[in-house]
Every structure is written in C-alpha cells, then in structure tokens.
N, C-alpha and C positions, 0 to 999 in steps of 0.2 A: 205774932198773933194779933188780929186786928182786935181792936176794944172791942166792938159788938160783936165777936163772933164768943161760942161758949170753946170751940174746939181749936187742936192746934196743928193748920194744915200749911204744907208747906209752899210758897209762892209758884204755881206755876207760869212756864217760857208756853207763849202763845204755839202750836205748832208750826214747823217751816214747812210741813212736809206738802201742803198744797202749793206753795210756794216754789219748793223745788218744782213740782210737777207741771207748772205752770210756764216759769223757766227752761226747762226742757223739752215743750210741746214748742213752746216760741222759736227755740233756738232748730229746732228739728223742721221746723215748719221754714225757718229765715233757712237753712241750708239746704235745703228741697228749691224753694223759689232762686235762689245765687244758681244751684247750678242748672234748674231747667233753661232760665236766662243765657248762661252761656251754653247751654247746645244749642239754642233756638240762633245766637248770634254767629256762633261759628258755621261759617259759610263753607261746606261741603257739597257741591255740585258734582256728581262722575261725570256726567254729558260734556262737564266745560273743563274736564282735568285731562291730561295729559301726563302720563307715568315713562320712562325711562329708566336703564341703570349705567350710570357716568362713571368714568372715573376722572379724577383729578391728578392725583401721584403728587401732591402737596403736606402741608405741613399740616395744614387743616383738615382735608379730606383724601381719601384714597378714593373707593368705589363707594357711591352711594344712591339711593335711591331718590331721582329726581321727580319732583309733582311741580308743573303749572297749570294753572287754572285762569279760564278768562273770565275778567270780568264784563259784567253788562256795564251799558254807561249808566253814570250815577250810583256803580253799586260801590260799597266797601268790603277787603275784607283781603285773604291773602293772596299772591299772585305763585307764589314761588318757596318752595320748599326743598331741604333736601335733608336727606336723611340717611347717617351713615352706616355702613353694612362692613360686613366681617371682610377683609379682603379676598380670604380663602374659599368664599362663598363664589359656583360656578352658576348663573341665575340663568335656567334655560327660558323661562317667559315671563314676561310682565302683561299681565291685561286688567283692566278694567272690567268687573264683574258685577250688575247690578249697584252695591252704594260703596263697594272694596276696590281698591286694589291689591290684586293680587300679585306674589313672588311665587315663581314653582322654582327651586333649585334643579340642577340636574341630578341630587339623589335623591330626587319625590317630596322632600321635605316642601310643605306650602306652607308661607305666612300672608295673611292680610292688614291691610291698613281700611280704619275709615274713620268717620267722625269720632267714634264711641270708643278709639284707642291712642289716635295719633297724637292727640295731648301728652299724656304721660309717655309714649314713648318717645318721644323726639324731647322730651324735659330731660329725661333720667341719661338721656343719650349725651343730648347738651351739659348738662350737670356737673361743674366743676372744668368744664373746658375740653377743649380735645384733645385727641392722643388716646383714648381708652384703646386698649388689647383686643384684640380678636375674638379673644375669648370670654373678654367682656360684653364687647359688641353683639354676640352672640348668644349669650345670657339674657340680655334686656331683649331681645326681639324674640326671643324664646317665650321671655312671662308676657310677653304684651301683644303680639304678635300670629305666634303660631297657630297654626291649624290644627287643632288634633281631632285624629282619625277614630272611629269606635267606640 
C-alpha cells in the first residue's frame, strides 16, 4: 500500500500487449520486404533460358532437368541449373511457355517451373545430398511442381 493512498490496490505490470503488436507488424513487415527482395533479385528471364532433359547415369545425377540461361554483359545471377527428375519419368516435351517451363510426360501429367517455385524445389530436392528414390523425386515435384487440371 503506498502511504498516501487510503485504498489497497495491487501493483500493476504496464501492458505488453501493444508491444507484442508492434513486434509483430515489424517482424511481418521485415519478412514481406526479405523476400520481395529476393524475387526482385532472382534473375528469371524465359527469352534468355534454355530448357532440356539430360541424362548423366552417374553417381550424382541420372535424368534431369537442364536450364541455361544467358546472361547480358555486366549482369549477375545464375547461368546453369539442373534439376533432378524421377528416372522412370518418360518426358514427351520440354517448352518454354510465357514465364514457365514446361515438362508434359508421356502420360499427360504436366509440371512447371519458374521463378515462384524453383527455389524450394531444387532446395528440398538438393536437401541432404543425392541419391533420393524415385519416388521421392517424384513426391517433391509433385507439391511444387505439378499442374493440376479442374
């Protein structure tokens, strides 16, 4: 009880709770700008890419999907990608479609790539080193990848 008070009220803790909210608009705002930044940096051109599907029959890679891309002079950013695909997979086309690349398999199945997925797929793919299963392989280009129809 303080001297000058006649009553006896119990110490109040300032609240956090604008505090939290304040914290949270900052943190939501700082992960908003991180990653418009990297799309903005990540260099996706179709015009200057080139798609193929390789195979290697190595230790590393089997069949995978090749991307090179040119650069302008003076620019930075990737030249060369490759991205590994199920072996069992028969790819009847690769094209270049507006900002994707496209896979059609020969059973109709289609996946695309482009700037707004090929990050996380080519991570989760790399992820822990190679060697993943076919039917691993095929898992990850399934959530990140595929086209679905209807």
């Amino acid at each position: 009880m303080h001297p000058s008070s006649d009553r006896d009220e119990e110490p109040s803790m300032p609240s956090a709770f604008p505090l939290i909210i304040v914290v949270l608009c900052a943190g939501t705002l700082a992960l908003w700008f991180v990653r418009r930044r990297a799309r903005v940096k990540f260099l996706w051109r179709t015009e200057s890419i080139q798609a193929s599907v390789q195979r290697a029959d190595n230790i590393v890679f089997g069949q995978y999907l090749n991307l090179d891309q040119e650069l302008r002079q003076g620019e930075g950013g990737w030249t060369n990608v490759k991205i590994d695909l199920p072996d069992y997979w028969r790819v009847g086309a690769v094209l270049i479609d507006h900002d994707r690349v496209r896979l059609t398999l020969e059973d109709g199945s289609r996946y695309s790539v482009g700037r707004d997925n090929i990050g996380q797929l080519s991570f989760e793919i790399l992820d822990g080193g190679p060697g993943k299963s076919d039917e691993i392989l095929e898992k990850i280009w399934n959530r990140h990848a595929l086209e679905r129809t209807g």
